[in-house]
Every structure is written in C-alpha cells, then in structure tokens.
N, C-alpha and C positions, 0 to 999 in steps of 0.2 A: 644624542642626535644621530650618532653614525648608524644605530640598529635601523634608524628610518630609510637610512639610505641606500637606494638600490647598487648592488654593486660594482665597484671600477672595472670597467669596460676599456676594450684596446683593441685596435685593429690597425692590420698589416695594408702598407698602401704602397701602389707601385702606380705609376702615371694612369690615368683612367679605369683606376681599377682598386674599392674597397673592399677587403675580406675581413671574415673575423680570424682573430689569430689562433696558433695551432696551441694544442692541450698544454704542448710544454711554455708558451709564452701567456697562459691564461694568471687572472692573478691568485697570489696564497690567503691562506686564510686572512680576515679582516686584522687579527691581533700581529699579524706578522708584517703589517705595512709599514713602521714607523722604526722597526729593528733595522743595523745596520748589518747585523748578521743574513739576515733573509738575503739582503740585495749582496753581497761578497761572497754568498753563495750561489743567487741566482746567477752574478758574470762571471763568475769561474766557471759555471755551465753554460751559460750563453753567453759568446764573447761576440757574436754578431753584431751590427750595427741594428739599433732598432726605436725608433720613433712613435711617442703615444700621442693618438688621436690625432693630430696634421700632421702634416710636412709641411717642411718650408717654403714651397712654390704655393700651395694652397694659401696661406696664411700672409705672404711678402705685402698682396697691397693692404691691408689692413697695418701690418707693422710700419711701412711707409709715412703713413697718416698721424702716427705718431711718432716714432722714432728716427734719429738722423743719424747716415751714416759715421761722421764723426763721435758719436755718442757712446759715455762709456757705459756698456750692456753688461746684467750678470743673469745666465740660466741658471735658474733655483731646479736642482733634481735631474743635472743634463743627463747622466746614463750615459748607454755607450752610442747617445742620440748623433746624426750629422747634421743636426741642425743649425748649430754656431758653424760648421765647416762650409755649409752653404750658405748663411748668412756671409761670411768672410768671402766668400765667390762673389758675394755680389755686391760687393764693396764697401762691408761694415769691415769697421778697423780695430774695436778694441772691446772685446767680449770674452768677461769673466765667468767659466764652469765651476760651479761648484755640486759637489753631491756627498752623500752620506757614507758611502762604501770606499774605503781606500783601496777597495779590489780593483775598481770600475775605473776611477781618477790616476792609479799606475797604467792601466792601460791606455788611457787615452794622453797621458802625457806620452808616452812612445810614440802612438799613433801620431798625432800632431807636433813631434818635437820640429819639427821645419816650420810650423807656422806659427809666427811669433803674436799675431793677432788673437791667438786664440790660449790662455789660460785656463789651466786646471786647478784646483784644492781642495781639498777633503774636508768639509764643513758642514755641521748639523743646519740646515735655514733657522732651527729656532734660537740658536746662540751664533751668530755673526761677529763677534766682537774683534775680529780680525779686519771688519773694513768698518772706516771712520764715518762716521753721520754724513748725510750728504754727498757718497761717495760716485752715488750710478745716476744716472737719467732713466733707466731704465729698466724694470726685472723683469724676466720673461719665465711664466709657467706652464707646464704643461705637463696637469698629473701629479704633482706633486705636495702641493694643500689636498687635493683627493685623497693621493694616500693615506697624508696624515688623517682625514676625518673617515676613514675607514680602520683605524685603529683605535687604541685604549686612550683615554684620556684626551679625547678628540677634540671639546672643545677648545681647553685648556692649550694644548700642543699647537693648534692655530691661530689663536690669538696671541701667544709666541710671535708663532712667525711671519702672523698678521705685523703687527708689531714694529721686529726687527727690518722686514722690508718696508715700512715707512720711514724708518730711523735712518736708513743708508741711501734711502732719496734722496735729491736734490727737491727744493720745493719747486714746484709744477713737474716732478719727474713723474713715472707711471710705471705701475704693476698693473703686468696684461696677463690676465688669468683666462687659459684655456682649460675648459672642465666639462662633465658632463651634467653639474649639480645646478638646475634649475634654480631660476628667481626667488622662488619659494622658500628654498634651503640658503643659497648663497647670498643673498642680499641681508636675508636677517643678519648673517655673520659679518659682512662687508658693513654695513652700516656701525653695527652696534659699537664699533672700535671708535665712529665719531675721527675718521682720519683722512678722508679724502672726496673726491667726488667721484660718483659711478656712472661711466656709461655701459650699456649693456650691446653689443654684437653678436650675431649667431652666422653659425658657418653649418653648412649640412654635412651629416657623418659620411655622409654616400654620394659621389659622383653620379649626378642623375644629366639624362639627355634634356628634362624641361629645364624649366626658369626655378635658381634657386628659391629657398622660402623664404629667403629675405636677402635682400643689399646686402655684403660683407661691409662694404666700409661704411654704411649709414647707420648709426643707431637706432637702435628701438627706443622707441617713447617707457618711459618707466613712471610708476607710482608706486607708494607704500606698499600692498599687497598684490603686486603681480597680476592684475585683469589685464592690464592695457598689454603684454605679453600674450595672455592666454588666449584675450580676444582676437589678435594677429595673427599667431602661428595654430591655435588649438591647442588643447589642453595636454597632447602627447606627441611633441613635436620630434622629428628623428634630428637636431641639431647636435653642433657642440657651442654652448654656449661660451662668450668673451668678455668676462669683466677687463674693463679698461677704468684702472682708479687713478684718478688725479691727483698725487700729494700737495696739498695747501684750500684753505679755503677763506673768504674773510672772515667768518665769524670763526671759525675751526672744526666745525660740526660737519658732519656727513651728508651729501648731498647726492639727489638722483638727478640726471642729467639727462637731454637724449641730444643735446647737441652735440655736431661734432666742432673738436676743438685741435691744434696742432701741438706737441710737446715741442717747443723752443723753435727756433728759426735757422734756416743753413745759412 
C-alpha cells in the first residue's frame, strides 16, 4: 500500500503564513521512516524546534471538542515538536511524549526539565508495553502512522500500533489522527482493525484570506467508499485530513460516524 502512496509532506508554519520546508527538513527515503537511526540522526542535525503539518493554535478548537484539560494525553512521534509545550500553556496538565529516537527524547527531557506536565520516553508506538491498558484518554498524532506507512512492512507495522493505541485507551478515549492520507487509504486501514468509531475532520494545509473548505470542528458526513468526502471537498482537496477514533462500540465493530460527539465531561 505504501508504494500507492504519495509522499510525506511537511511544512514550516509561523502565524499567517504556510511554506513548504527547506531541503534539509524534506523527508528521507520511504525505507528510512520507521528506523530509529534515521531520526537520532536527523536531531543531532536538527535540533530546532519543528512541527508536522499543524500547530497548536490551528488545531486547539477541534482538540477542545474532544479532549479535557484534566485528561491524561500521550503524543505518539512528538520530535523535537512544541506542541505538548503549548498545549501545557493553555492549560492541559498531564501529557505523555513519546518517540522512537533516544537522541530527540534526551533533548527534550533537558528542554522541559522545569515542566513537570510534560513527560518524555523513548518508545517504539508499536510495542507500548510500558503503559497499562486503559491508560490515556487521549493519543494525539501527527505524522507518525504516516511515517510508518511510508516504510517497509507498512501494513503490518500499523496495525501494531493501530492496535496498541486502542489497548492504552480508556473506552470512549480517542486517537486524533492528523495525516495527509485521504479517506480512500485511511479508512480502509481505520476500519479493518474492527476497533472504534471514525469521525472524519479536515483542516486546510494553507492559511487562505476566504472561507475554509470546511468547518474544523464539524464532521464530514462518511460512507464505506469515500463519495460523500469527494462530493464535498472535490476529488483533490489541499486539506489535512482528522481521523478522530472513538474506543468502544456496542457491538465492537467499526463504525463511520459524522456526528460530533464530546470525550467525557469536565
């Protein structure tokens, strides 16, 4: 599946203003996404602070709608993102980093040794077995199943960690998947696991002066093969799409959703 897919895409964002990023933040080849080597060499070279595809001001009211600030959060793939830093600004309290590179998670434990809200650990997403079933309300992605299905053993390695982040939900908790992999590709994979409910959000890649292409916090309408998507937006829409998967269901089957719903109550 990963050769169908076009490839991960990232761009540098400062307040009103998207670019695409420079040669040296472009990604490596597809087989070098899922090594831990690649990224403990890319942040020994780039120790910058750097965020794929949002930031956190663009993305807050949608996280809002499902997440509460009491809620314990874990970034699956944080990097040397300040994403959890600005979430803790604005009054989440207790969010778990984790990533692949032991280069990246020494750095930011320095970085952040004063803020006690915010945890680091060096851990594969596909082998979690360091936090207990039911452990978050909440996992937050971005870029990170990407990469994995841009590497070797794609399917395989996501349904991993398809997997293990159901395992470490709480039931009603949510995996909010930020990606650029269309309905088409992602849903097949979201469903087939048979583990949650999907609603579907899109956010535009590019700060434009009109009206976005769609409501952030409203869901798109979904069905089995993605029309009701394509008939909405068109068939090549510049978004980033937002799986938002609901752990639990009655029957325990996979389900398409477009209503919106709250993760627990303040």
């Amino acid at each position: 599946m990963a050769a169908h897919l076009e490839p991960l895409r990232s761009w540098a964002q400062t307040p009103g203003v998207l670019r695409p990023i420079s040669a040296s933040r472009r990604p490596p080849a597809a087989q070098a996404y899922g090594e831990a080597w690649y990224w403990d060499e890319r942040y020994r070279k780039e120790a910058g602070p750097f965020d794929w595809y949002q930031k956190y001001p663009a993305l807050a009211p949608l996280l809002a709608v499902y997440v509460r600030r009491h809620h314990r959060l874990l970034l699956a793939g944080c990097g040397n993102s300040v994403f959890g830093e600005n979430m803790v600004d604005d009054g989440y309290q207790d969010i778990v980093n984790i990533d692949i590179s032991s280069v990246v998670i020494d750095q930011m434990k320095k970085k952040y040794r004063d803020k006690p809200h915010l945890k680091y650990m060096k851990m594969d997403v596909r082998n979690m077995a360091e936090f207990e079933s039911g452990s978050f309300d909440a996992v937050i992605d971005k870029g990170t199943l990407d990469s994995i299905m841009c590497g070797q053993n794609s399917q395989e390695n996501a349904s991993q960690m398809l997997e293990e982040v159901n395992r470490i939900l709480k039931d009603k908790g949510v995996y909010i998947l930020i990606t650029y992999g269309d309905p088409s590709y992602r849903l097949r994979l979201l469903k087939d696991l048979q583990l949650w409910t999907v609603k579907l959000h899109v956010i535009d890649r590019w700060e434009r002066s009109r009206e976005p292409s769609w409501e952030l916090t409203k869901p798109l309408p979904l069905d089995g093969d993605s029309t009701s998507v394509v008939s909405l937006l068109g068939p090549k829409p510049d978004v980033h799409y937002i799986y938002v998967c609901i752990k639990g269901s009655d029957d325990g089957k996979s389900h398409l959703d477009s209503r919106a719903e709250v993760n627990g109550e303040a």
